[in-house]
N, C-alpha and C positions, 0 to 999 in steps of 0.2 A: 504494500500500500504506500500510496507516494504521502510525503508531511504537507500538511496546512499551514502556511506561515498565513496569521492573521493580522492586519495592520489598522484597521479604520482611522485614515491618514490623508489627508489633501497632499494627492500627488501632480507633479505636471502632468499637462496636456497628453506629451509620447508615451509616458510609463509604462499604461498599459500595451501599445503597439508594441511600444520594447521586450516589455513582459512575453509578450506571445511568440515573438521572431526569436527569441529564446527557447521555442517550444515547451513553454508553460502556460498554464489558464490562468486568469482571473476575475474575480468577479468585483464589480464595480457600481457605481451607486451615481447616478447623478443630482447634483445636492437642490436643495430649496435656498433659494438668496438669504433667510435667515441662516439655516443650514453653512452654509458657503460663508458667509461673515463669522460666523463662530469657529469654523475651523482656522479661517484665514488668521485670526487673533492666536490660535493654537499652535500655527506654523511658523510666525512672528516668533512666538517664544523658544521653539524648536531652532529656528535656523539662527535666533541671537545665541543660543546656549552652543550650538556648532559652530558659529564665528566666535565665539570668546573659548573654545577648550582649543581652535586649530592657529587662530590667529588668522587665518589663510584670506586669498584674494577671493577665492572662489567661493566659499563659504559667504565670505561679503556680498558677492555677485548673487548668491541664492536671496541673504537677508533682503536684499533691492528688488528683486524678481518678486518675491513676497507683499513689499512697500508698493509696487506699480500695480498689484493686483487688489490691495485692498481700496488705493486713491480710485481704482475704474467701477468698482465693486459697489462703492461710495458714494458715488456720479460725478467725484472730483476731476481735474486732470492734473497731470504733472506738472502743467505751465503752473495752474491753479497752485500746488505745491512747491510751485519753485519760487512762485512771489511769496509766499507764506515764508518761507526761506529766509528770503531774502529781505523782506520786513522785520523780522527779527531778527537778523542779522545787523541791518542799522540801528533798529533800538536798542537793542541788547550785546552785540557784537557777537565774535563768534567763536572758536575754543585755539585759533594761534597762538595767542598767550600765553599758554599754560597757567590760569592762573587757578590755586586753590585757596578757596575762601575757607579762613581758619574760625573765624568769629566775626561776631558784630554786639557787640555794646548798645543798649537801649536804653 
């Protein structure tokens, strides 16, 4: 009898095509938009926790793949998101600095 790997996981678009040309099955779900928003959030914490144990570029690249899926998901767009950006980036500036804020006195 062949094993079950069970995953209930927001995968890309190819995975399953990949999965098959492999000569394996799987079975797959296509989600509801509430459905789809709640994993995309789930994925978000998946692919930050793979970017922070690898470091790596590509792990970064997934984190982003992730970030463009939930601003479309949203009804935002990335211009949308890159003024957002960039507005806060003038009022607040942005992390070249390095700076760590140790305290503040009231």
């Amino acid at each position: 009898m062949n094993a079950v790997k069970r995953y209930y996981k927001l995968v890309r678009d190819r995975i399953p095509e990949i999965v098959e040309s492999d000569g394996k099955r799987c079975i797959v779900e296509i989600l509801s938009d509430e459905e789809y928003l709640l994993l995309l959030d789930h994925k978000l914490d998946e692919e930050l926790a793979e970017y922070q144990e690898s470091k790596s570029l590509e792990e970064l690249a997934d984190l982003l793949e992730v970030i463009r899926a939930v601003v479309k998901a949203r009804g935002w767009t990335m211009k949308e998101l890159e003024r957002m950006r960039a507005k806060k980036a003038t009022e607040r500036g942005g992390f070249e600095k390095k700076i760590l804020l140790m305290e503040v006195w009231e």
